[in-house]
N, C-alpha and C positions, 0 to 999 in steps of 0.2 A: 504494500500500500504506500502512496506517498502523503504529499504533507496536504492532502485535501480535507479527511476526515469527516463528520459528522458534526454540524453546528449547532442542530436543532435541537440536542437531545436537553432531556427536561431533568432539574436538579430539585429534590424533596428532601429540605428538613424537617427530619423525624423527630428530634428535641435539642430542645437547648436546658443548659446547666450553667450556674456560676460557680466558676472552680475556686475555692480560696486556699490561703496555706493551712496546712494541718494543721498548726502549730500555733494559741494566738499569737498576735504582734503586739506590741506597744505604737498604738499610733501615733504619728510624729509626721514633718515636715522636711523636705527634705528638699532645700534650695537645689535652681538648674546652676550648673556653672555656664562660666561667660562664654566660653564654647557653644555647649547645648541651647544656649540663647538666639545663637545666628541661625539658628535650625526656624522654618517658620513653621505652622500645625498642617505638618502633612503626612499620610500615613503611607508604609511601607507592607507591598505583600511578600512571603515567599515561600513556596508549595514543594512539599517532594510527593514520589509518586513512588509506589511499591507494587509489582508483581510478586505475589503471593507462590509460587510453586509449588509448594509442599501445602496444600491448603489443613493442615492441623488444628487450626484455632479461628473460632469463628468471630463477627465482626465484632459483635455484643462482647466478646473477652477484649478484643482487641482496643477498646475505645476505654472498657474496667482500665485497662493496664495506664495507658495516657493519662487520666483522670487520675488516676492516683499519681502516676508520677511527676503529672504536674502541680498537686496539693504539696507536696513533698520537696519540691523545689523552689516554690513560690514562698520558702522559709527564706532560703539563702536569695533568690534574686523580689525578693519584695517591691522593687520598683513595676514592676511586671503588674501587681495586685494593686496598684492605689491609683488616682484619680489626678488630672493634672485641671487646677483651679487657679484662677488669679488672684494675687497678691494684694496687698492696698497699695502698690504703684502700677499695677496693669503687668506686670509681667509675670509669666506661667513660674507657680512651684509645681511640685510633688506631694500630694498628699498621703502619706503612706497608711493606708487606714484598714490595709488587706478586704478591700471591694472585693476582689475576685477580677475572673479570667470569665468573659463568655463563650462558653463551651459549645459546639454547634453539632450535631451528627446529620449525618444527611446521606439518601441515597440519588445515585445517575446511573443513568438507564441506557450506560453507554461503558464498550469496555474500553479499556487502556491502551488498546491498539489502535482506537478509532480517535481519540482524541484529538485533535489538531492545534497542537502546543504551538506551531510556527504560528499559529493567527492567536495570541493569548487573549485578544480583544473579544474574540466571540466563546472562546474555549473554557480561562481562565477567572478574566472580569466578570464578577456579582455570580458563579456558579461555584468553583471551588476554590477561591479566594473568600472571606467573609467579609464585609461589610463591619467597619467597627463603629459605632453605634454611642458606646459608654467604655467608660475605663479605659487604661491606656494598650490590652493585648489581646486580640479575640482569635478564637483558634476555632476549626472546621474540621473534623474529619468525614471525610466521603467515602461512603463505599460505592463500589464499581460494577456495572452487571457481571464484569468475569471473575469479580471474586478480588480483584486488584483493591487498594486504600492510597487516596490523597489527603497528606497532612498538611494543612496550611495555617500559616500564622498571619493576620496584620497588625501591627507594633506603629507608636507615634513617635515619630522619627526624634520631636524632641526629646525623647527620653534616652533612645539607643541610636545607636550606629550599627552599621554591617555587623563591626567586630564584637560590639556587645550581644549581638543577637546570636551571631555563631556561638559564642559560648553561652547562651541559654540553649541553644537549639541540643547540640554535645551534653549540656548537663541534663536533661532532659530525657535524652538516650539511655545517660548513664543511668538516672535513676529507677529509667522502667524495666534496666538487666538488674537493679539491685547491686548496682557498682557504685562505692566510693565514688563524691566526686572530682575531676581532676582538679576541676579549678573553681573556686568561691568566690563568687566577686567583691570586686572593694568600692563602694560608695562612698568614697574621701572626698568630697567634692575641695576641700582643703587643699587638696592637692592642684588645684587649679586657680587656686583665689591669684587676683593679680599682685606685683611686686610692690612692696610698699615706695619704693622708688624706681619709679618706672623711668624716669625722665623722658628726656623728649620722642617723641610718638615716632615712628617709620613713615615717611609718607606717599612712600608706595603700599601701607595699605588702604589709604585713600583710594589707592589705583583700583584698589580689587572690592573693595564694599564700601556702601553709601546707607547712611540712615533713611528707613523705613519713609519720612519724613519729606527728601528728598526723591522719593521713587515715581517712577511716574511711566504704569504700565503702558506697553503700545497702543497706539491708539486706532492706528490701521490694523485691521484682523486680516491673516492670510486668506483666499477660501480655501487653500487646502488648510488640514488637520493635522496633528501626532495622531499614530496610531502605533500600535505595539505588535515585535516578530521578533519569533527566537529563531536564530540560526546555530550551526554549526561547523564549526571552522577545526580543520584537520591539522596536527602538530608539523605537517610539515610546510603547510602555509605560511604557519607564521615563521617559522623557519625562513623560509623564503624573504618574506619579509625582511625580518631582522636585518639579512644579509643587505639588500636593497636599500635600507634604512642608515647603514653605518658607514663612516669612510673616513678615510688618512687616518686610521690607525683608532678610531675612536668605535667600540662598540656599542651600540644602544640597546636599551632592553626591549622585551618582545611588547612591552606597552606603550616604552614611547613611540617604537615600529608601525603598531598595529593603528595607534594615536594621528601619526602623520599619516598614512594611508588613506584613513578615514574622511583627516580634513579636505584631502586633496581631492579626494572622491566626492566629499559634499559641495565643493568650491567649482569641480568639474559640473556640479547638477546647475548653480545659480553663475555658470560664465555669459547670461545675458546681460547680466550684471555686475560686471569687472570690474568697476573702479569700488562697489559693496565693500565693506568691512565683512570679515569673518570670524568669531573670536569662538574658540576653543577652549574649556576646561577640563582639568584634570584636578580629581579629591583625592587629597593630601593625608593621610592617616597619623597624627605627630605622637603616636603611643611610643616609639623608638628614638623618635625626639629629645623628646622633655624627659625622658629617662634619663639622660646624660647630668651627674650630680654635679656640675661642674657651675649650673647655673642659679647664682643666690642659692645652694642649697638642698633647691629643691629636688624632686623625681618621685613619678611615678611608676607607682607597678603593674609595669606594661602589659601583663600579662594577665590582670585580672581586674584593671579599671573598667566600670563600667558605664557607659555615655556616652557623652560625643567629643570629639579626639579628630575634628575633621578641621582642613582649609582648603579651599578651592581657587587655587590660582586661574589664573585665563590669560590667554594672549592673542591678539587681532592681529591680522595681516586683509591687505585687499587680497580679494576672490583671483587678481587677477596675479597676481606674486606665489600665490598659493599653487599655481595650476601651471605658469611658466617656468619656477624651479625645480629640480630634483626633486625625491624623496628625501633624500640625505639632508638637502636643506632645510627643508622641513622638520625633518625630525631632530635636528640639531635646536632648530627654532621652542620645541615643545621641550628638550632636554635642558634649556636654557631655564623656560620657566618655570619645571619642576624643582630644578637648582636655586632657584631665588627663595625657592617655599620651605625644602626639605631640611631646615634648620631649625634647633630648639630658640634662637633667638627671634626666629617669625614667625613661632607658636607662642611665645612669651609674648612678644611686643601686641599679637592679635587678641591674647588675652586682656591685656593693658586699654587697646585699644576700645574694646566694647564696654570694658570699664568708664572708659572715658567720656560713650556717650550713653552711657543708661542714665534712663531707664527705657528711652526711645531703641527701639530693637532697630536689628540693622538686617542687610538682604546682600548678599552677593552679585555685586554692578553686573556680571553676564548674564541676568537678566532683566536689564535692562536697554531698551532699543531707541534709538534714532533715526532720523532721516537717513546717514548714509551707514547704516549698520542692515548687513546682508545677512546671513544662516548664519547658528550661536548650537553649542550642543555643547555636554559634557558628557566625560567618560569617570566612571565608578568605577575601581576594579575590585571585583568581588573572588580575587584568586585564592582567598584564604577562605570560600566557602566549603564548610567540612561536610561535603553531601553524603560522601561513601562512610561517615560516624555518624549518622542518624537514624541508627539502627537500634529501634523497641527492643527486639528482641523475634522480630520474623523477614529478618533479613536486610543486607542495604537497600536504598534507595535504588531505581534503575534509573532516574530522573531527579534533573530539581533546580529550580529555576528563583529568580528574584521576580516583581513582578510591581513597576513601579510606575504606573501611568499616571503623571503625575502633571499634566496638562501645561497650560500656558503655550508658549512661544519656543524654547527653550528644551532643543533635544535632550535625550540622556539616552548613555549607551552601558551596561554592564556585563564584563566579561569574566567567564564563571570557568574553573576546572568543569573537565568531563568527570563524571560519577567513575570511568572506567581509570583516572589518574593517569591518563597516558597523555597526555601533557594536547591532547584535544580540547576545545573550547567550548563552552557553549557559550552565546552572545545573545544577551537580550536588547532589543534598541525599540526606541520609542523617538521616532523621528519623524515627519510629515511624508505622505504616502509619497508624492514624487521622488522623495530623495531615497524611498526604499524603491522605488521601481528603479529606478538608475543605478542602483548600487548592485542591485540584483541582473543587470542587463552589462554593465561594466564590468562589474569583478563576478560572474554568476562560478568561476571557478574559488572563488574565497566562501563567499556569502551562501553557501547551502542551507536554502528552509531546512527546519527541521522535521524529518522525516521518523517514524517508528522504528524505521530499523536502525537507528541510528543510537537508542534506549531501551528497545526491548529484543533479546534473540533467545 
């Protein structure tokens, strides 16, 4: 079969549940840091998919097991169970009051095979993603007519990051095998407050955010749209890449490679428009950053902070510089302003910075457009999601995807391990239909819809 599949089929929830911690809590508050502030209230999906082989265990045990192992962990990640309310100056806390988790079960009338993951807009959207509703994490499991289960999560971006979610996802896992878990997270939000001397501000981060204040959405609507497609891109592509990507002696990674490809392909769709602006972003993860003790002191522990730990640099070029240079130039271009980001003093100073101007929240300027501002997208990389360890305990995933339609103007593209760890991709991208029809007609040797056999054999 290929990536046509069955759109129509029909999704029935059968009940919903409020999952809470086993354990009471002491309810408390629990400030966002200056970080998780730049986040605005948008919610994040992300689904895996299970082919059952050994059918042993039916769905009703299957969903006992979740359930309980989500009460059980909702001890240690608590942020997950409380309510995000505004403050008396308008900005979002944490209310940690153990609400609960809305627990969804549901059946589709439609198997695993037939799915059509490459279109998630008809496949994934409001069917086996849940709609969150209340609280800040609601979870769905589907059963499948062939016996197949999709677990999905939606989480509020201001609360978690990629990385926090992966390790709820993992801990999760662990506790539905009755495993120790590996890692506890740490809510120090302390660990972020800004420097009591911060001195004078960077102002290149002027370049990259603007107060809320200051924002002022497009005012021309395209008529084309974002829509959402998972492709599948083979390890020796980006291989290819890479190599096309790097020169005089300078290697670049498979993200900045795969980064400048993209842009040129997108700049290749809008060359009616060459003298456009084009600006491209890349999310900055500073967990590895700010660990470094060397700065006032401080550091966190990278490895079990939980929040947001993100900055999103961006850099323009016209459409028309973009499409007449190399790749190598390019991606030398992107390598640049990964470089300006990837330092614990421009995680510090952005810390400083939002200090500076709260309690007015700020937005990251790439979404922000102009008269001569042409196509803008960012790329997320999600290579550190642990799909092949999200395993209850009837098996890994065969699938599993991010799922972030998250509208406006403003592509977003995330690139995910293959479940099989063979250094394959899978790509989710949510970009306006022309620029996927072109990307699919230009690179259709890159860009492969996603297809069944590509997840299930």
């Amino acid at each position: 079969m290929g990536s046509g599949g069955d759109a129509d089929f029909k999704v029935t929830v059968v009940r919903k549940e409020v999952v809470a911690a086993v354990l009471p809590l002491q309810e408390h508050w629990l400030p966002l840091s200056n970080l998780d502030l730049l986040l605005p209230p948008l919610d994040v999906g992300v689904f895996v998919c299970y082919k059952l082989r050994n059918q042993t265990v039916s769905f009703g045990s299957m969903v006992g097991v979740l359930k309980k192992a989500m009460a059980q962990i909702l001890v240690s990640y608590y942020a997950f169970a409380g309510q995000v309310v505004a403050n008396p100056l308008g900005e979002p806390e944490l209310l940690c009051n153990n609400r609960g988790v809305d627990f969804f079960e549901a059946y589709a009338d439609i198997e695993l095979k037939e799915l059509n993951l490459y279109n998630p807009d008809e496949s994934v959207e409001g069917k086996l993603v849940p709609k969150k509703k209340d609280g800040v994490l609601s979870v769905q499991a589907t059963e499948l007519k062939c016996g197949g289960v999709v677990v999905a999560c939606t989480f509020d971006h201001r609360i978690a990051d990629a990385y926090s979610t992966n390790m709820f996802l993992v801990s999760w896992a662990e506790a539905a095998q009755s495993k120790p878990l590996s890692i506890v997270p740490s809510f120090r939000r302390s660990l972020l407050n800004p420097r009591r001397s911060a001195g004078c501000l960077d102002p290149f981060l002027d370049e990259l955010f603007i107060p809320i204040s200051s924002f002022s959405p497009p005012k021309d609507q395209p008529d084309d749209h974002l829509v959402s497609r998972i492709y599948y891109v083979k390890a020796h592509e980006l291989t290819r890449l890479q190599s096309l990507a790097s020169s005089n002696g300078y290697k670049r990674t498979k993200l900045e490679s795969f980064g400048a490809f993209l842009w040129q392909l997108i700049a290749k769709c809008a060359i009616k428009n060459s003298t456009k602006i084009s600006k491209m972003g890349i999310v900055v993860d500073g967990r590895c950053r700010l660990s470094d003790k060397t700065t006032a002191g401080k550091a966190i522990p990278t490895a079990t902070y939980f929040g947001n730990v993100l900055s999103l640099p961006y850099v323009s070029k016209r459409v028309e510089e973009l499409v007449e240079n190399p790749m190598s130039w390019v991606a030398n271009t992107v390598h640049n302003c990964l470089e300006k980001t990837a330092t614990k003093e421009h995680f510090w100073g952005l810390i400083d910075w939002v200090e500076a101007h709260r309690p007015e929240s700020a937005v990251s300027k790439i979404y922000t457009s102009s008269r001569d501002d042409g196509p803008a997208f960012v790329i997320s990389s999600g290579q550190r999601f642990p799909v092949s360890k999200v395993d209850f305990g009837w098996g890994s995933p065969v699938f599993g995807s991010y799922h972030f339609p998250w509208g406006g103007t403003t592509g977003y593209v995330m690139p995910m391990p293959s479940p099989e760890e063979n250094g394959d991709w899978v790509l989710y991208m949510h970009l306006f239909g022309e620029q996927l029809e072109f990307l699919e007609t230009e690179a259709a040797h890159f860009f492969k819809p996603l297809n069944c056999d590509d997840y299930i054999n």
